[in-house]
VEXDREN-2710 file (C-alpha; in Angstrom, 1 decimal):
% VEXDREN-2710
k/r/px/py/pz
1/UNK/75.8/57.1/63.9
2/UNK/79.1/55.6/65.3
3/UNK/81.4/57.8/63.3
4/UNK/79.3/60.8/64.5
5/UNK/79.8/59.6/68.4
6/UNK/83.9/59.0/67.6
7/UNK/83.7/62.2/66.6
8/UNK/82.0/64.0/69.2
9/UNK/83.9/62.1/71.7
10/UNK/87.6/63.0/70.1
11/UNK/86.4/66.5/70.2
12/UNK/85.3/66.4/74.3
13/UNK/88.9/65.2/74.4
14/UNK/90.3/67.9/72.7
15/UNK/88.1/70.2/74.6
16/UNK/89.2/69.0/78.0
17/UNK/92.8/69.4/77.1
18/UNK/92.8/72.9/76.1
19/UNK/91.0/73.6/79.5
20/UNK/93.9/71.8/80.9
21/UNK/96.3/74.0/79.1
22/UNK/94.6/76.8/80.0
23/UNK/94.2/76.1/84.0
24/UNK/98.0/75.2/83.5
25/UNK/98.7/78.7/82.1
26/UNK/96.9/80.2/84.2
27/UNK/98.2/79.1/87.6
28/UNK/101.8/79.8/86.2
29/UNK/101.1/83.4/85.5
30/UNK/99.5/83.5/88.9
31/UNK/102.5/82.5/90.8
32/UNK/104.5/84.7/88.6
33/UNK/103.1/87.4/89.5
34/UNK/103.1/87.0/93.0
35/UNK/106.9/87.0/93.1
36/UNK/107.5/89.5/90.2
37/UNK/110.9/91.6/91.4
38/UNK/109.1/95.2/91.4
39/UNK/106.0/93.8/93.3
40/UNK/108.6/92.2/96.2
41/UNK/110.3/95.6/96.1
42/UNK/107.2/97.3/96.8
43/UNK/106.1/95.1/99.7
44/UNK/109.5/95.0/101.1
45/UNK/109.3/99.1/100.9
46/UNK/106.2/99.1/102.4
47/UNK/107.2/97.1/105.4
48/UNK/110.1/99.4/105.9
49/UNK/107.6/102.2/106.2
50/UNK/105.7/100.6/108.7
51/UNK/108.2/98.9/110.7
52/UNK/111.6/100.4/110.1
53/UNK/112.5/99.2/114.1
54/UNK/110.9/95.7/114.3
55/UNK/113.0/93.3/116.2
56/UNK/112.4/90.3/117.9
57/UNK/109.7/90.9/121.2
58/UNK/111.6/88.4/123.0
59/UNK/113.9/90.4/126.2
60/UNK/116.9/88.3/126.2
61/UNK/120.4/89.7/127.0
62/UNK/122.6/87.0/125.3
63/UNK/122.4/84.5/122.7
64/UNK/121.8/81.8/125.0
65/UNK/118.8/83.3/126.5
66/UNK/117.5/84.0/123.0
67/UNK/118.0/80.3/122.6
68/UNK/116.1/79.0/125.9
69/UNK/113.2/81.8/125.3
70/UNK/112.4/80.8/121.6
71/UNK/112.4/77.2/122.5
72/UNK/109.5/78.3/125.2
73/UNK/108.0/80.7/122.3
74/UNK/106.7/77.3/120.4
75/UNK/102.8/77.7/120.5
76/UNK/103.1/80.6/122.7
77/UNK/103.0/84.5/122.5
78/UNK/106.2/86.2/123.4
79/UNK/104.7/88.3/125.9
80/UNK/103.7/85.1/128.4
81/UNK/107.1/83.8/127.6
82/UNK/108.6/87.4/128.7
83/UNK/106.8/86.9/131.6
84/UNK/108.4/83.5/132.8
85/UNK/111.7/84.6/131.5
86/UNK/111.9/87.6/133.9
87/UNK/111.7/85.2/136.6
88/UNK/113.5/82.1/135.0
89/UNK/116.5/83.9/133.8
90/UNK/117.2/85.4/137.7
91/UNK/117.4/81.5/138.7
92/UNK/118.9/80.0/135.5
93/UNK/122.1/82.1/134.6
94/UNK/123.8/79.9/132.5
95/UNK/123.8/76.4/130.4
96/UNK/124.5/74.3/133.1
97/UNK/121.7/75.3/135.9
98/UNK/119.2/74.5/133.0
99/UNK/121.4/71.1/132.0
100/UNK/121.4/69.7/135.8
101/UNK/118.3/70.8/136.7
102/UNK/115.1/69.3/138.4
103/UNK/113.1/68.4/135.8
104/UNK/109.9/68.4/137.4
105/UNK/111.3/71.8/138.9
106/UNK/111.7/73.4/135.5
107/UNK/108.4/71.7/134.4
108/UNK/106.4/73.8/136.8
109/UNK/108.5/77.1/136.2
110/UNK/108.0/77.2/132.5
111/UNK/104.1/75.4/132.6
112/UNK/102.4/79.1/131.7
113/UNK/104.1/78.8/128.2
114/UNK/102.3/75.1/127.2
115/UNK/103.9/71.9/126.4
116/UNK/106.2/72.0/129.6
117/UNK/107.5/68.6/129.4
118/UNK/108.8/68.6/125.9
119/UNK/110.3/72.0/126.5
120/UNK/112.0/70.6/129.6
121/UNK/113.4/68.1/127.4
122/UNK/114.4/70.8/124.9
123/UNK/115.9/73.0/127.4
124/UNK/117.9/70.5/129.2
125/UNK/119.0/68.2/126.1
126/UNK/119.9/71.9/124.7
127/UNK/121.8/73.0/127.4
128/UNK/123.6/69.8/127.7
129/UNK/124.1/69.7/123.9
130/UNK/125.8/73.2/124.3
131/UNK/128.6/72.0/127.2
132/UNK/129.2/68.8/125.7
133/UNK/130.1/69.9/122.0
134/UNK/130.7/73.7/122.0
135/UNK/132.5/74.8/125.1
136/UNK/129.0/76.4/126.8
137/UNK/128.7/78.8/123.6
138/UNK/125.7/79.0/121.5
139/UNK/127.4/78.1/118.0
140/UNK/127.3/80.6/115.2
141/UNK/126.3/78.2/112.5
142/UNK/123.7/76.8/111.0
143/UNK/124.9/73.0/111.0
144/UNK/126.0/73.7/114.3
145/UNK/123.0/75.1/116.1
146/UNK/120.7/72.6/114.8
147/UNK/122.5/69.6/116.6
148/UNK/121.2/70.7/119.7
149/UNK/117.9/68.9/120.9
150/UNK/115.0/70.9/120.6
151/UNK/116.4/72.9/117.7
152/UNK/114.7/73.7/114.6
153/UNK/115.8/76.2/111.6
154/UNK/112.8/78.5/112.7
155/UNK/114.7/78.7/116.7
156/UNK/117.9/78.8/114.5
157/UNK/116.9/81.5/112.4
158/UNK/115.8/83.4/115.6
159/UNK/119.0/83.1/117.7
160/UNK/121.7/83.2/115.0
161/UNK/120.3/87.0/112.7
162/UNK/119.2/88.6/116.5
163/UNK/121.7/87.4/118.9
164/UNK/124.8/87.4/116.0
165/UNK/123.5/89.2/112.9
166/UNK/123.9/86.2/111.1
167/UNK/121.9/85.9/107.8
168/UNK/121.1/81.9/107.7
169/UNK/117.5/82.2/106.3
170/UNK/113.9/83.1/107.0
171/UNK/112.0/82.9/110.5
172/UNK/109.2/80.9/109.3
173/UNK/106.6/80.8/112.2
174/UNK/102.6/80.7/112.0
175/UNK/102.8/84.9/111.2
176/UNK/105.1/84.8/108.3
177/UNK/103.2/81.6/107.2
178/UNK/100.5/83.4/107.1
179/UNK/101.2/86.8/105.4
180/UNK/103.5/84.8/102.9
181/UNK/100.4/83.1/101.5
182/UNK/98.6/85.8/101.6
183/UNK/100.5/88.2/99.9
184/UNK/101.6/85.1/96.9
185/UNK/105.2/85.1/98.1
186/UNK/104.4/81.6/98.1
187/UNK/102.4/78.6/97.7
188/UNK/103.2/76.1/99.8
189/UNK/102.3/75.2/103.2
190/UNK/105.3/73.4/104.2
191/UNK/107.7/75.7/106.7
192/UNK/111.2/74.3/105.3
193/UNK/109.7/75.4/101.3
194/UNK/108.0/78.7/102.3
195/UNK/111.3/79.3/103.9
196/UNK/113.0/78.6/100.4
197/UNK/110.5/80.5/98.4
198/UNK/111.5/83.6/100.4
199/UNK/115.0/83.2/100.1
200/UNK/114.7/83.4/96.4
201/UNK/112.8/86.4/96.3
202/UNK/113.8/88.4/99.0
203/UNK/117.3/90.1/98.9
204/UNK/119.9/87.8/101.9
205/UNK/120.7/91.5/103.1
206/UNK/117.0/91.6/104.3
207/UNK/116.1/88.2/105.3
208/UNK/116.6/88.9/109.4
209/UNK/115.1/92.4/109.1
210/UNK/112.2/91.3/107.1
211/UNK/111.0/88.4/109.4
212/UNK/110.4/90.4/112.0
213/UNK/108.7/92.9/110.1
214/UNK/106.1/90.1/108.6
215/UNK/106.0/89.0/112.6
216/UNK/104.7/92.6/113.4
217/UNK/102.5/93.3/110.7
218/UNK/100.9/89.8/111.2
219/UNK/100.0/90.8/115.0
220/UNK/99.2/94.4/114.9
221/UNK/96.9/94.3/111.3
222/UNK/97.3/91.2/109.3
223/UNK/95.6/88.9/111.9
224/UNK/94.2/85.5/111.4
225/UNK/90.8/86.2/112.0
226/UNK/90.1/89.5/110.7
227/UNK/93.1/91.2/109.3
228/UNK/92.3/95.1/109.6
229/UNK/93.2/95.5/105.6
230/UNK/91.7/99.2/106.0
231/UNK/94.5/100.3/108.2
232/UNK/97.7/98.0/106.1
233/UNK/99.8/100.0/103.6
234/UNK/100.1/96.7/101.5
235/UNK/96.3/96.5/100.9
236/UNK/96.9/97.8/96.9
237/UNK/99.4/95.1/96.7
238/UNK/97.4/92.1/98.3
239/UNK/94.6/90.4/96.1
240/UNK/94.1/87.5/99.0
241/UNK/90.8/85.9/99.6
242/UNK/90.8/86.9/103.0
243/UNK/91.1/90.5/102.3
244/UNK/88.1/92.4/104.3
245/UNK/88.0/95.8/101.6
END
C-alpha cells in the first residue's frame, strides 16, 4: 500500500513538471511571436499607412519650448497644454524669465495643466540647469539633457527626435504603453524596459517617427476604454484581450 502511494506520488511530480515545461514553452513561443521581424514590419507598415504625417501635437517653435511644454504635458493632454502655452510663451521668451521667475506667479499660469507646483519646480530648476551648464541651449544629448531637473528620457526622447531629429530612443508615455502591450511588442510594464523592448525590434531609423504614430493611433482608435478595433488597420495583426471584434 506504501509502495503504491510513492508511486502515485512520484508520478503527480512528474506530471506537474511537464505542465511546467509546457507553460514554460508556451509563454516563450508567445513572446516570440509577438516580436517576429515580418509581424513588426507589418505593423510598422500599417502605421505608415495610417499616419504617414504624425508629429508631435505640441506647437512649440524651438527646442526650448518643446522642452518647457512637455514638462507641462505630464498627466495632461496636449491640447490644454497648447492652450496655456499660447499665452505662457508670449510672457516667457526665453530660459531666464522662467529661471527668475515668481514662483507662485508661474504656479497660477500653468495650474490648468495639473501638478502646478512640481512643474514650477521643473520649469525653473530646468531653466536654471540650462544657463548654468549649457550656455542657455537645450543640449543635444542624451546624458546631457537628462541633468536638467524635471527631466526624464520620455521629455528627452520628445525634445531631442522633434526639436533636433535626434534618434536617442522611444517616447514611452501612457499611449505607446498601452498599444505596445497590446499589440505583444512587449511584456513589461516598466517605461525604461518597454522602451528597450522597442529599440530591439524596431528599426533606430524609425524610432522618432514611430512614437508618434503609436501616440496618434492610441487617441484617435486604440483608446483605453474602448479601442474602436473595427475602424484600426492593425486589427488582423492584434490578438489582445481587449480587442472589441
Amino acid at each position: 500500500m506504501a509502495a503504491k502511494k510513492k508511486a502515485k506520488s512520484s508520478k503527480q511530480k512528474v506530471a506537474k513538471k511537464a505542465l511546467g515545461r509546457k507553460s514554460t514553452v508556451k509563454k516563450t513561443v508567445g513572446a516570440a511571436a509577438g516580436t517576429a521581424p515580418k509581424r513588426v514590419a507589418a505593423i510598422l507598415a500599417g502605421l505608415d499607412t495610417a499616419y504617414p504625417d504624425a508629429t508631435c501635437e505640441l506647437n512649440f517653435s524651438n527646442a526650448f519650448q518643446l522642452l518647457i511644454a512637455t514638462i507641462l504635458s505630464a498627466q495632461c493632454t496636449d491640447v490644454r497644454v497648447n492652450q496655456v502655452t499660447s499665452e505662457l510663451f508670449k510672457k516667457y521668451t526665453k530660459p531666464e524669465d522662467f529661471a527668475y521667475a515668481s514662483p507662485a506667479e508661474l504656479e497660477k499660469e500653468i495650474r490648468p495643466t495639473g501638478f502646478f507646483r512640481n512643474k514650477t519646480k521643473s520649469i525653473m530648476g530646468a531653466s536654471k540647469g540650462l544657463i548654468e551648464t549649457f550656455g542657455g541651449e537645450v543640449p543635444r544629448t542624451m546624458e546631457e539633457i537628462l541633468t536638467l531637473p524635471g527631466v526624464a528620457r520620455k521629455t528627452g526622447n520628445v525634445v531631442l527626435g522633434t526639436a533636433y531629429g535626434i534618434s536617442s530612443g522611444v517616447v514611452v508615455d501612457t499611449h505607446v504603453i498601452r498599444l505596445s502591450q497590446r499589440l505583444d511588442l512587449t511584456r513589461n510594464d516598466d517605461p525604461k524596459k518597454i522602451e528597450q523592448d522597442l529599440m530591439k525590434v524596431v528599426p533606430e531609423n524609425k524610432w522618432i517617427k514611430f512614437s508618434h504614430q503609436l501616440i496618434w493611433h492610441g487617441r484617435r482608435v486604440c483608446a483605453a476604454r474602448k479601442p474602436k478595433c473595427g475602424e484600426c488597420n492593425l486589427e488582423s495583426l492584434c490578438y489582445s484581450k481587449d480587442k472589441t471584434v
